[in-house]
C-alpha positions in Angstrom: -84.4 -57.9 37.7 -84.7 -55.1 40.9 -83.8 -56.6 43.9 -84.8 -53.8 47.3 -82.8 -54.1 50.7 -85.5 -52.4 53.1 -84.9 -52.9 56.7 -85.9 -48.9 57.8 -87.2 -48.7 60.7 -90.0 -45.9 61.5 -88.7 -42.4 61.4 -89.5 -41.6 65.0 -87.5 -44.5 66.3 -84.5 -43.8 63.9 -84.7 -40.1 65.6 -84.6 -41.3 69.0 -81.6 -43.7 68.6 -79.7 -40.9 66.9 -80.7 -38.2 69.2 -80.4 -40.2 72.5 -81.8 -38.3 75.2 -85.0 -37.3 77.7 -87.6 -37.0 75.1 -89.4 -40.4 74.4 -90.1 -40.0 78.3 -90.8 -36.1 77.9 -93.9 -37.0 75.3 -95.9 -38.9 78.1 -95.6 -35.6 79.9 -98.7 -33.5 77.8 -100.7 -37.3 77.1 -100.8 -38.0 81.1 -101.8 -34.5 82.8 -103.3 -32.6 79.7 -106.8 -34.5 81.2 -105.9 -33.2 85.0 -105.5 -29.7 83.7 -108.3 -29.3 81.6 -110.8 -30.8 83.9 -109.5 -28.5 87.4 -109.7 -25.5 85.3 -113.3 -26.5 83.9 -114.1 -26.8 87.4 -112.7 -23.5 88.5 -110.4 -25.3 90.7 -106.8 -23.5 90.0 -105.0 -24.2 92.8 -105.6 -27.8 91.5 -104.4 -26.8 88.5 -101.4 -25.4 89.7 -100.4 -28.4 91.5 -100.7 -30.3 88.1 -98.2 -27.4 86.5 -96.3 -28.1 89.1 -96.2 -32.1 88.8 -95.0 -31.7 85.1 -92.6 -29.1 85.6 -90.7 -31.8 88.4 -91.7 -34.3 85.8 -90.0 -32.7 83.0 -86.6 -31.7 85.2 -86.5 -35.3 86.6 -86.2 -36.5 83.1 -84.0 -34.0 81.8 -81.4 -34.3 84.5 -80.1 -37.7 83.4 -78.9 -36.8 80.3 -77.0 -33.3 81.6 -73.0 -34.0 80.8 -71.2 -34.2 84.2 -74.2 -34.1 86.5 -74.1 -36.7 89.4 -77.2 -39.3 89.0 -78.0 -38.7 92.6 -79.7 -35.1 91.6 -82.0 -36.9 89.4 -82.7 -39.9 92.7 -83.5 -36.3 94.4 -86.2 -34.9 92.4 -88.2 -38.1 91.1 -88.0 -38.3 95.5 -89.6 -34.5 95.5 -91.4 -35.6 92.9 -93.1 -38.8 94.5 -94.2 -36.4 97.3 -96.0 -33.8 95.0 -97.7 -36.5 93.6 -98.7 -38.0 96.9 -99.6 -34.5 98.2 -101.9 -34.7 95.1 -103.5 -37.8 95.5 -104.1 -36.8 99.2 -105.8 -33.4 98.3 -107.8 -33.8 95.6 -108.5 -38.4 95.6 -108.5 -37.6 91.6 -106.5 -38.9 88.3 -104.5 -41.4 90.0 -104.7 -43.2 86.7 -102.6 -40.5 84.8 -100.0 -39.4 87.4 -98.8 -42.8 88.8 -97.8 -43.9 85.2 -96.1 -40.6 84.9 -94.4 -41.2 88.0 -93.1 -44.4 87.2 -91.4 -43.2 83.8 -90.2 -40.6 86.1 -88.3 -43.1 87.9 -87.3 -45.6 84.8 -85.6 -42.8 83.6 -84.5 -40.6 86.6 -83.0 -43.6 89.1 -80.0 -45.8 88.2 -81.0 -49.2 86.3 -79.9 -51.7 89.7 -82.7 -49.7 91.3 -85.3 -48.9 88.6 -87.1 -51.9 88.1 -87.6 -52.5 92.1 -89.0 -48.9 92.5 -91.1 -49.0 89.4 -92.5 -52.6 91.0 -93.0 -50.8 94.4 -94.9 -48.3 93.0 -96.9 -50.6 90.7 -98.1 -52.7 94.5 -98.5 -49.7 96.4 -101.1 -47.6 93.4 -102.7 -50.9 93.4 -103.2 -51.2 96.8 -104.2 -47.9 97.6 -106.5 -47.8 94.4 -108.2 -50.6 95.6 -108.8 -50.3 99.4 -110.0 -46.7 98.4 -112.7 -47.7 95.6 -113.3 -51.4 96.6 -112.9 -51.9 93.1 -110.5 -54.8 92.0 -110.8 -54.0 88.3 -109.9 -50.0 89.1 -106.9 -51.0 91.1 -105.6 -54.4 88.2 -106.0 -51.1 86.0 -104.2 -48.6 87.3 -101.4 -51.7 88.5 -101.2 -52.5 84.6 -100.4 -49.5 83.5 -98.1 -48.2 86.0 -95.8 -51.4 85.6 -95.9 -51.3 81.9 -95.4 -47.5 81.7 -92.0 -47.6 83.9 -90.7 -51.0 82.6 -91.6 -50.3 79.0 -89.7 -46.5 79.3 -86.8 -48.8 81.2 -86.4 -50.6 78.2 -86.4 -48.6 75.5 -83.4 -46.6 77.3 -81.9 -49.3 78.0 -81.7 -50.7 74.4 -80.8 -47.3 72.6 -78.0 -47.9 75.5 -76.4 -51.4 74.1 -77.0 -49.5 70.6 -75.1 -47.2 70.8 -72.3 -49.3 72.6 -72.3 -51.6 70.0 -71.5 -49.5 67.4 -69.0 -47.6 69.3 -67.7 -51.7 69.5 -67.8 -52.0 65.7 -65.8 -48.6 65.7 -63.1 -49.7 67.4 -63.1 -53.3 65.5 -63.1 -51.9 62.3 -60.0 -49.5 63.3 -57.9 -52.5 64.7 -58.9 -54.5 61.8 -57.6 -51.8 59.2 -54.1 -51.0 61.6 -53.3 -55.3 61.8 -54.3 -55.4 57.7 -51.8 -52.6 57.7 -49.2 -54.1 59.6 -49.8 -57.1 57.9 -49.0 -55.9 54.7 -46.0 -53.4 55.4 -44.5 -56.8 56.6 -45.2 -58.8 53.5 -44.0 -55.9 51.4 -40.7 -55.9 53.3 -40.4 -59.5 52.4 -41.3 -58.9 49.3 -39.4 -56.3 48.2 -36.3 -56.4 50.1 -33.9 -59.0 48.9 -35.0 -57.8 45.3 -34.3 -54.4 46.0 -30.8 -55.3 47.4 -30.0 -57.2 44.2 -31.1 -54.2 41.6 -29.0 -51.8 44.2 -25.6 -54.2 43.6 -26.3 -54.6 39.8 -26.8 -50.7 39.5 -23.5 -50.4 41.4 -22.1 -53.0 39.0 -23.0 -50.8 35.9 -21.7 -48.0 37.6 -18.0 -49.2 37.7 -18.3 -50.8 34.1 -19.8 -48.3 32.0 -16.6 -47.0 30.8 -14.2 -49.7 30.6 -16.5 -53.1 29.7 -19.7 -51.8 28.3 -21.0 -55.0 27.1 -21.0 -56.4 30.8 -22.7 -53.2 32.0 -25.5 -53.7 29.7 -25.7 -57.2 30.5 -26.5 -55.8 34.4 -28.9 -53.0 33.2 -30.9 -55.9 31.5 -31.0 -57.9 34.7 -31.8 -55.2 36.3 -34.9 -54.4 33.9 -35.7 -58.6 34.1 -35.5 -57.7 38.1 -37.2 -54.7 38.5 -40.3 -56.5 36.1 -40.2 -59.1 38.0 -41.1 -57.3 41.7 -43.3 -55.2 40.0 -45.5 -58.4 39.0 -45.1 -60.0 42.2 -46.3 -56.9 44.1 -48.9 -56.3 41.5 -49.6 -59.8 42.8 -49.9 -59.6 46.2 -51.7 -56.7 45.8 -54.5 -58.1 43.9 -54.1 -60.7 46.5 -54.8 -58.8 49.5 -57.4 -56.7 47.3 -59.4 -58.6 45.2 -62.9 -57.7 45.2 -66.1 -59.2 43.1 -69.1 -56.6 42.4 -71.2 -59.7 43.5 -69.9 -59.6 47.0 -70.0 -55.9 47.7 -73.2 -55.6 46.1 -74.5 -58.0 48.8 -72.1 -56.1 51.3 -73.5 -52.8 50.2 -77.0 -54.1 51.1 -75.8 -55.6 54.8 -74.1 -52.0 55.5 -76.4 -49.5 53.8 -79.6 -51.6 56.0 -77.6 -51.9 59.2 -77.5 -47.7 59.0 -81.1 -47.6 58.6 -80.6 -46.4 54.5 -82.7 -48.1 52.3 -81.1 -49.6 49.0 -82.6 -49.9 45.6 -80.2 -52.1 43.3 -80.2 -53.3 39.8 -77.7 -55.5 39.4 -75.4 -56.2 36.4 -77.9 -58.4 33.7 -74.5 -59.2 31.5 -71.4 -61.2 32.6 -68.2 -58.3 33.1 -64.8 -60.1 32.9 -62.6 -60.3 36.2 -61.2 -56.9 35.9 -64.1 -54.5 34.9 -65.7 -56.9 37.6 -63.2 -56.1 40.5 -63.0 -52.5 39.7 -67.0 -52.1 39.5 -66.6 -53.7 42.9 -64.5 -51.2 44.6 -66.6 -48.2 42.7 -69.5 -49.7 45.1 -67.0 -50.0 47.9 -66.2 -46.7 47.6 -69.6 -45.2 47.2 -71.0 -46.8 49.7 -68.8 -46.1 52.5 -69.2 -42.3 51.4 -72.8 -42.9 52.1 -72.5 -44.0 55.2 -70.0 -41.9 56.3 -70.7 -38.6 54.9 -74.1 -38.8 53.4 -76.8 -39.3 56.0 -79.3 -40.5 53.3 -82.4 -42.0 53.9 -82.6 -43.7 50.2 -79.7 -45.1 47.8 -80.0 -46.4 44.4 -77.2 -48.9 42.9 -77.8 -49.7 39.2 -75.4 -51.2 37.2 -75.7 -50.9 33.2 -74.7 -51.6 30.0 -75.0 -50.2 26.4 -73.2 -53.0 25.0 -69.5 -51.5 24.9 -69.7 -49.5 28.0 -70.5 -50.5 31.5 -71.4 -48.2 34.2 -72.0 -48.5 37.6 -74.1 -45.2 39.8 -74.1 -45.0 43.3 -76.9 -41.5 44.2 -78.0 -41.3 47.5 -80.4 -38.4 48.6 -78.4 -37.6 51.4 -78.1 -33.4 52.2 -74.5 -33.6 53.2 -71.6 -35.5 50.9 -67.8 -35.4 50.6 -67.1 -31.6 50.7 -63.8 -29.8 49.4 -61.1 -31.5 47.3 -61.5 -35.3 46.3 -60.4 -37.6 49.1 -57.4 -40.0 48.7 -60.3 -43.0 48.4 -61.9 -41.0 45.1 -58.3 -40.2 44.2 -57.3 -43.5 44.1 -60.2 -45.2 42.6 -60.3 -42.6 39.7 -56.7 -43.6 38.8 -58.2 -47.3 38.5 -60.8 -46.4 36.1 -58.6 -44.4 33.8 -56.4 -47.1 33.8 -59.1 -49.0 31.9 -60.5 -46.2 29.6 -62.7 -45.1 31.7 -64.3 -42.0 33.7 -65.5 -41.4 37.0 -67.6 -38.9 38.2 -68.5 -37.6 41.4 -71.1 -34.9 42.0 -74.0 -33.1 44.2 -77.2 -33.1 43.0 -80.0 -31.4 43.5 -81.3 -33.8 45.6 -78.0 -35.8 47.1 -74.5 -37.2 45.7 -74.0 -39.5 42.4 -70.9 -41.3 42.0 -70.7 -42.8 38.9 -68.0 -45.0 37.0 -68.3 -45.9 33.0 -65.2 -48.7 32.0 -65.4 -50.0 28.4 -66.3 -53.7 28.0 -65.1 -53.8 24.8 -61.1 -54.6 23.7 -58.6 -51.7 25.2 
């Protein structure tokens, strides 16, 4: 049985909300006055023409302003101004293509003026093309027309910047969550360590002592306290073997399903096949962090478009690989996550792998099912 995460969204909008910036509003520029310029040089008419270059080339800075690092928003307010005046100058001159540049200008605006003020400007201009459209062609359909698309073009550019904007916030949020959840988990357990460990530390440290001053004159006792020290020290190491399984008990169930939440909430499409045999609880657990593991590298490291999950088995051996088609990966010596989970798998027979491929990274972990 496959089961297929796929919540990708098209590739141009996955561009855009990685690469925020001017051009979803630059693209309107070459739909909106290609039309203008081709028709005033068909007609010989280049000053016309030159007034069009000139339109786009205000167009284009307007646009392009916002998104400068340390520039002032008010330079922006002053050129889509500039700008409503060359395109006024050309509506005056030439009575032509007001259905091309007053959508450009309002984009212009949705983009160029700050958000308190867009809307309203983008509205004014939508009444005041309307108007003027009207009253000048007597035509209520021409001037509903050119009102239509005026609003829409401003509001709908509006929007779409305004939404990459709570994107991105909200995963610079889930940043900073995710870092104060992992330093209070950490706090958390150097305190419950201490606990742990402290009074049972203090009582191998007398008995050692205790040994210490009777090896020579009562060896019997001093054995008797280097076996309470053994029972002791066997004892904490099953309690914090304990609370460590306690505070890091994972079921490949669960981060299968996690691994499909996370790899579709960064846009990566998962293809899973999912164990078709029953694992006991500790080839379970540790399958569970090798998809953990895996998948955090993909979305941290990878930038993959496409990952496969299959876990299999040949009847004594049980492997779990994690390839992702991503052209970047975890680069120079094995990171203390790989490390660490490497160390697990041996400790049950097995082998982990971790390579490049031609086409992306495979992480792969094979754990006998059989008795050890």
């Amino acid at each position: 049985m496959r089961d297929t995460y796929c919540t990708e969204p098209q590739p141009a909008v996955a561009w855009f909300a990685r690469h925020p910036g001017p051009w979803f509003a630059l693209v309107w520029a070459p739909l909106l006055l290609t039309a203008p310029l081709v028709t005033a040089v068909a007609d010989g008419r280049l000053p016309r023409a030159g007034h069009v270059v000139v339109i786009g080339v205000g167009y284009a800075y307007a646009v392009w302003l916002p998104f400068r690092s340390r520039t002032p928003r008010w330079r922006a307010e002053v050129v889509a101004a500039v700008l409503v005046l060359l395109v006024t100058a050309y509506l005056v001159l030439w009575r032509t293509d007001r259905q091309f540049v007053f959508p450009l200008l309002a984009i212009a605006v949705a983009v160029a003026v700050r958000p308190r003020w867009a809307v309203g400007t983008i509205a004014s201009l939508t009444i005041s093309g309307a108007l003027a459209a009207g009253l000048e062609t007597g035509s209520v359909d021409t001037a509903l027309s050119l009102g239509f698309a005026t609003f829409f073009g401003g509001v709908g550019t509006f929007l779409v910047y305004h939404l990459l904007d709570l994107a991105a916030e909200l995963r610079r949020t889930r940043e900073r969550l995710a870092r104060a959840a992992i330093d209070e988990e950490r706090l958390r357990f150097s305190r419950d360590l201490h606990d742990l460990l402290g009074h049972t530390l203090s009582v191998m440290v007398v008995s050692a002592q205790a040994v210490r001053r009777l090896a020579e004159r009562d060896p019997a006792a001093a054995a008797e306290h280097a076996r309470d020290i053994e029972t002791t020290g066997r004892r904490a190491l099953t309690e914090v073997r304990q609370a460590v399984t306690g505070y890091r008990s994972v079921r490949l169930d669960d981060e299968l399903a996690g691994a499909g939440t996370a790899l579709a909430a960064g846009n990566v499409r998962l293809d899973l096949t999912p164990p078709a045999i029953p694992l006991d609880a500790e080839v379970d657990s540790l399958l569970g962090w090798v998809v953990r593991e895996g998948t955090t590298n993909v979305l941290r490291h990878a930038r993959a478009r496409n990952c496969r999950i299959a876990v299999t088995s040949d009847g004594s051996t049980v492997t779990v690989e994690i390839v992702d088609d991503g052209r970047e990966g975890p680069a120079g010596e094995e990171g203390s996550g790989l490390h660490g989970l490497r160390e697990r798998v041996q400790d049950l027979g097995g082998e982990l792998t971790a390579s490049r491929t031609p086409a992306g990274f495979r992480l792969a972990a094979s754990v006998p099912v059989g008795p050890r």
